[in-house]
Structure formats: structure tokens, C-alpha cells
C-alpha positions as CSV (number, residue, x, y, z in Angstrom):
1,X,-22.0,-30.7,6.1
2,X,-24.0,-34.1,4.9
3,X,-23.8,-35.0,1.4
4,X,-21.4,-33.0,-0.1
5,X,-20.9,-35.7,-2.4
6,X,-24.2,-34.6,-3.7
7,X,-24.3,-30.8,-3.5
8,X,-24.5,-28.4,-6.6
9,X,-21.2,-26.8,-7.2
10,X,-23.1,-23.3,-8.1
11,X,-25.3,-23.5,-4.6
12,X,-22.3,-24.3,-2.7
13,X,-20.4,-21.3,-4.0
14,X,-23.5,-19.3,-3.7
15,X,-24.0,-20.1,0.4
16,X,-20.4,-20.1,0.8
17,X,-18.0,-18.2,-1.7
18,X,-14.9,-19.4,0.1
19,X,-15.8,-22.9,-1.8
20,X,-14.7,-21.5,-5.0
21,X,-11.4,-21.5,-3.7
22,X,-11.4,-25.7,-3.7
23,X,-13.0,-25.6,-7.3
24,X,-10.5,-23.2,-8.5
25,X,-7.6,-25.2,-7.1
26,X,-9.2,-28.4,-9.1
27,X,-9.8,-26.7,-12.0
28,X,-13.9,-26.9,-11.5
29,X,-16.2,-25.0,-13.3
30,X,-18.0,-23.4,-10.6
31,X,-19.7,-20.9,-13.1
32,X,-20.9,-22.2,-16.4
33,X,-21.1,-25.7,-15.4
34,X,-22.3,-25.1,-11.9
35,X,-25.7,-26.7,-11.9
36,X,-23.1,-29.8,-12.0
37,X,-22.7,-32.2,-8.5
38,X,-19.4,-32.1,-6.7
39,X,-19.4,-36.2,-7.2
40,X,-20.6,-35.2,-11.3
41,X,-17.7,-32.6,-12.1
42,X,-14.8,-34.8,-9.8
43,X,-15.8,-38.0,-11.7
44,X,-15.5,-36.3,-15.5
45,X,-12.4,-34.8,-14.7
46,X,-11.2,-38.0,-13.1
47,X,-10.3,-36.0,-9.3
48,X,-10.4,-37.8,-6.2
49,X,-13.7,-37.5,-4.6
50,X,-13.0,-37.6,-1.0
51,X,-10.0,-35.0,-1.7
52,X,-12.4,-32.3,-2.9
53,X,-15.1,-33.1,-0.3
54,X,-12.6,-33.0,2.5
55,X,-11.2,-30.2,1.6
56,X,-15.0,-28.2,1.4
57,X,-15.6,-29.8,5.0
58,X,-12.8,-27.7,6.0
59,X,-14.0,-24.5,4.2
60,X,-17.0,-24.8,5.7
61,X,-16.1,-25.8,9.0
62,X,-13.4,-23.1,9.8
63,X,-14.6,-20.3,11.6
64,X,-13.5,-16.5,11.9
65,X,-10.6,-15.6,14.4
66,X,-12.3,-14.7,17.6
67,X,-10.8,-10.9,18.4
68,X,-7.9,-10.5,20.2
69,X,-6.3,-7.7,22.3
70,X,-3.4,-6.3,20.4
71,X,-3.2,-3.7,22.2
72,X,-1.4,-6.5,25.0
73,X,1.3,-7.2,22.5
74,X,4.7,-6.4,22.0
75,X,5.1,-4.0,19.0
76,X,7.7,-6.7,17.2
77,X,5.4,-9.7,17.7
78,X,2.6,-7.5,16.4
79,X,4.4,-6.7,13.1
80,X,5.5,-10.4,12.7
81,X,1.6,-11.1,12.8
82,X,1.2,-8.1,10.6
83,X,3.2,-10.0,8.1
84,X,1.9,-13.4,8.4
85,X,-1.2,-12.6,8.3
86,X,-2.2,-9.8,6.4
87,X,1.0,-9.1,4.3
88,X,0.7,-12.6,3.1
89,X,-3.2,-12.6,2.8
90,X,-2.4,-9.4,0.0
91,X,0.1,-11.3,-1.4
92,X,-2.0,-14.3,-2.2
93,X,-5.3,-12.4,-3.4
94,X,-4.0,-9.8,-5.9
95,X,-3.5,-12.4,-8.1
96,X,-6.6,-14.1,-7.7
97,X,-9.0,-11.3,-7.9
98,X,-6.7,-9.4,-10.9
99,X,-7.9,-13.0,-12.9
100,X,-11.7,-12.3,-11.8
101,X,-11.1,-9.0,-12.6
102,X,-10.3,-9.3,-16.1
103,X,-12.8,-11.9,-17.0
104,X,-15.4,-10.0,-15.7
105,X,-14.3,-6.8,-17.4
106,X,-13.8,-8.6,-20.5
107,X,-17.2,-10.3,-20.3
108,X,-19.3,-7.8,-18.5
109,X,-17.4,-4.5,-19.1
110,X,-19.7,-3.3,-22.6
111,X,-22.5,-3.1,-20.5
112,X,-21.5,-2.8,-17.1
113,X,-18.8,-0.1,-17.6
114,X,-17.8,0.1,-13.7
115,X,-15.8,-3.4,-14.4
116,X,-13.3,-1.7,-16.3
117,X,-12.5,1.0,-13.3
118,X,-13.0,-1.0,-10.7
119,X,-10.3,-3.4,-12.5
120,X,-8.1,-0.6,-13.5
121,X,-8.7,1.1,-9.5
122,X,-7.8,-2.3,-7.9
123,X,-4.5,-2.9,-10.5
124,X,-3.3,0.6,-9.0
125,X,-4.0,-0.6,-5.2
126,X,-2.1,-3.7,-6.3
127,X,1.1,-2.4,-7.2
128,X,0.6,0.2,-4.8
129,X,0.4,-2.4,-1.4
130,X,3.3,-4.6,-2.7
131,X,6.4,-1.8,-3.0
132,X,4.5,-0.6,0.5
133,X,4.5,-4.1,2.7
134,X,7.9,-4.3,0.7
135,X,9.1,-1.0,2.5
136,X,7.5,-2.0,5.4
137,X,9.2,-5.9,5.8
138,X,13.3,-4.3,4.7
139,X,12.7,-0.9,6.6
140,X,10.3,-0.1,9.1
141,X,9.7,-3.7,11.0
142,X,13.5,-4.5,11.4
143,X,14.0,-1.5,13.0
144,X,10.9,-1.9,15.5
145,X,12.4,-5.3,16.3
146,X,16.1,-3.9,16.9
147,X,14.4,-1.4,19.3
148,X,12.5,-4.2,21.2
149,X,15.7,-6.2,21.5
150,X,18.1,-3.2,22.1
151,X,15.8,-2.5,25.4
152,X,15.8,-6.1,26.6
153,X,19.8,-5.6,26.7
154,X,20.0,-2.4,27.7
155,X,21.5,-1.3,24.8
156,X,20.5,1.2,22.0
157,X,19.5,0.3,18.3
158,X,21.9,1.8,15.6
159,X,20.8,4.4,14.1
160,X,18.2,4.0,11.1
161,X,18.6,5.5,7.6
162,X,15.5,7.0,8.0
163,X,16.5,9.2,10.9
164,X,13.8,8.4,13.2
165,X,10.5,5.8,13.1
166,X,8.5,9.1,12.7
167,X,9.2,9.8,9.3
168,X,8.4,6.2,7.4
169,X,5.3,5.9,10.1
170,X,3.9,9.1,8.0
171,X,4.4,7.9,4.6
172,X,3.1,4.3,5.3
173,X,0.1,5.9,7.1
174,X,-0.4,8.4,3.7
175,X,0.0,5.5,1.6
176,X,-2.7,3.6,3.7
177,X,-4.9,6.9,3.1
178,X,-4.7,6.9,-0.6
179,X,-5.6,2.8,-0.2
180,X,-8.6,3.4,2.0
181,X,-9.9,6.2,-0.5
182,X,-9.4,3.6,-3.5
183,X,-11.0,1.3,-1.9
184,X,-13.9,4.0,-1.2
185,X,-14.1,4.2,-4.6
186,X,-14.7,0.7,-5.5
187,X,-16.9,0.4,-2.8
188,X,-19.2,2.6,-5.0
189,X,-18.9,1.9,-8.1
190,X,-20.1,-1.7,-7.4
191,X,-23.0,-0.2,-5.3
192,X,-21.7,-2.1,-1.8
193,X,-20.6,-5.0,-3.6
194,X,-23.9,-5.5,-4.9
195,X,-24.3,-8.7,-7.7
196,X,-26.5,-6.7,-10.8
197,X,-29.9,-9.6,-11.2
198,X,-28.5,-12.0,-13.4
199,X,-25.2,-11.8,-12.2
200,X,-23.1,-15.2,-12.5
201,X,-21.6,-17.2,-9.9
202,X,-18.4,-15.5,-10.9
203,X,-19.7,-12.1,-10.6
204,X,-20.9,-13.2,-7.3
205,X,-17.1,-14.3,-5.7
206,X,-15.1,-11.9,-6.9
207,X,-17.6,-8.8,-5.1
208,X,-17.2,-11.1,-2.3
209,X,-13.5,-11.2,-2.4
210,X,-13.4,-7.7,-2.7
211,X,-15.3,-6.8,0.3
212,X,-13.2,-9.6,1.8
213,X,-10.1,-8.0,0.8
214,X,-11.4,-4.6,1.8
215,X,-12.5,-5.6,5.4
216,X,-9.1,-7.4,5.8
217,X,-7.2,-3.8,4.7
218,X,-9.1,-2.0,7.5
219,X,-7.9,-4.6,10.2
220,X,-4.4,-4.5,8.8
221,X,-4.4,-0.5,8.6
222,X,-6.1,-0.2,11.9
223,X,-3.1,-2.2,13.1
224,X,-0.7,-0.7,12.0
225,X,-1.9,2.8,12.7
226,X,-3.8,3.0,16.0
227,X,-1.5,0.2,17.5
228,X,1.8,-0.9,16.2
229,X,3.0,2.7,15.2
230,X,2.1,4.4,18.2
231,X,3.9,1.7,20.1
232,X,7.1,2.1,18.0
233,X,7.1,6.2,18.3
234,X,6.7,5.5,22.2
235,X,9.4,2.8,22.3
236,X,11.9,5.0,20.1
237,X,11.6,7.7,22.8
238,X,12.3,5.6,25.3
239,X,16.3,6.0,23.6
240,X,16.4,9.5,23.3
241,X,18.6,11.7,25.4
């Protein structure tokens, strides 16, 4: 993009809400101050220029992960992308939108009430999705790796605490029930991540993130339930008898 230099914070987070992450890093008023240039808000807080700039060139520029066929991969390389990509992507965003969150509740929630639960839903899915990708990283995954490398010896995996990959597949894939249905939830109470008129550029990122968030938990669920799970049932019976 041409002229970023020149650009309106506010319009940039508008067409693009992935911006606010570079004016939140910087500590840029994207909301209040927005009808401020990128070159305006860099100088008075004394920021390098072409830092910021180059950094919104490579928002803008990066494009979605074309799809891929993970049905082709091996059930341990498929949990280490599990991980890195979506584990990780949790990870980092709780945080973030738990900060939107409250500021909206806090600013918005006398008059648009919904705030408050959808805050108080997405706190629960929080600390709900860390002790479960915890489980998932110290239980479940290293023993879907010791399977893959007990058949490429020849060998069989020691036996897990669990008894057998069955039993935490059906509580990860209850706990990823009781997610979606939060999720649901939120869903409607912000009418499809719908911005009421008047809405701020705050308002605006955080219902982005959430759908963001949201549409990244059905990939990560889907992958673990429809792919990675199966795969680790089938490869556990390959030991029995």
C-alpha cells in the first residue's frame, strides 16, 4: 500500500483490523485519536516512521494460508502443527481480547448489557482452553508421538496412564463441545459480531477478533476431532493383541 505515511490510523483499522495489532504494539491510539496520520501519531510519540509503516506493509500484504490436506499427514506432525499454530494462536489472544473485553464492558456495558456476558462467557472459555491444550501438550500428544515412533521400530509404546487414547479423545472432544456452545452463545449476543451504529474503532476490533478467534477454534476442533483423533484411535489399534 502507497502512502502509508499518510493514511488515517482509524481508516486503516477500519479496512483492516489486523492494523491495530502494530498500533497496539507502539502504543497508538487507534480509537480516540484515530482521525490522526500514521506520520502525525509516530512523530508526537517520537517512533520511528519507517518501523511502523513497514511493519503495516506486512499486515497488509500477508495473505491467508491456502488449505492444505491434513488428512495426508502423520497424526504426530499434525498435533505438532496443532500446537504451533493454534495452541499458540489461543495463547497469544486471550490476553488481548480479555483487555478489549474489559474496556468495552467498562465503557459500554450500562447500556449495552451483552458486554458484560459476553466478557464473563469468553473469561470462562479462557480458562477453560488453557488447562485443555495443557492436557492435551503433557498427555495426549506425547503419547500419539510414542505410538508413531514405536511403529517405525517395530516396537510397542508403554503403556499410558490413561489406559487407552480413547478415553482423553472423549473428554477433549466434550470439552471442545462445551467451547463451541460458548462460543454459540457469544455469537448471539453480539448479533453475528455486529458493531451497534456509533460503535468505536475499538468496538469494531475486538468483534473482529472474536469472530477471528472463533473461526480459528472450528479449524483447530475440526482438527483435532475429524482428523488427528481418529488417526490416533486407528494407530493405537494397530498394537493391540
Amino acid at each position: 500500500m502507497e502512502n502509508l505515511e499518510k493514511a488515517v490510523i482509524g481508516q486503516l483499522v477500519s479496512d483492516n483490523y489486523r492494523t491495530a495489532a502494530v498500533f497496539r504494539k507502539h502504543r497508538i491510539d487507534f480509537c480516540c485519536n484515530g482521525n490522526r496520520t500514521v506520520e502525525e501519531a509516530c512523530t508526537q510519540k517520537k517512533i520511528d516512521l519507517s518501523t511502523v509503516t513497514g511493519e503495516l506493509e506486512f499486515v497488509l500484504e500477508t495473505k491467508p494460508e491456502e488449505g492444505t490436506d491434513f488428512n495426508t499427514w502423520q497424526p504426530d506432525v499434525l498435533a505438532i502443527h496443532i500446537v504451533d499454530r493454534h495452541h499458540s494462536y489461543v495463547a497469544s489472544q486471550i490476553p488481548v481480547l480479555q483487555a478489549y473485553l474489559h474496556k468495552l464492558a467498562n465503557v459500554h456495558g450500562s447500556s449495552h448489557p451483552e458486554l458484560i456476558e459476553i466478557y464473563s462467557l469468553f473469561n470462562g472459555c479462557a480458562a477453560e482452553l488453557t488447562s485443555h491444550m495443557k492436557k492435551e501438550e503433557t498427555d495426549l500428544f506425547p503419547y500419539i508421538r510414542q505410538m508413531v515412533v514405536a511403529q517405525e521400530n517395530g516396537t510397542k509404546p508403554h503403556a499410558p496412564a490413561f489406559t487407552n487414547v480413547s478415553n482423553p479423545i472423549t473428554a477433549m472432544m466434550q470439552e471442545h463441545d462445551q467451547e463451541g456452545e460458548r462460543f454459540r452463545k457469544i455469537q448471539a449476543l453480539s448479533d453475528d459480531y455486529t458493531v451497534p451504529p456509533g460503535g468505536c474503532n475499538t468496538y469494531r476490533v475486538t468483534y473482529a477478533l472474536l469472530k477471528e478467534f472463533q473461526d480459528d477454534l472450528h479449524l483447530h476442533i475440526h482438527l483435532e476431532n475429524n482428523i488427528l483423533f481418529p488417526k490416533a484411535a486407528t494407530l493405537e489399534n494397530t498394537f493391540a493383541g
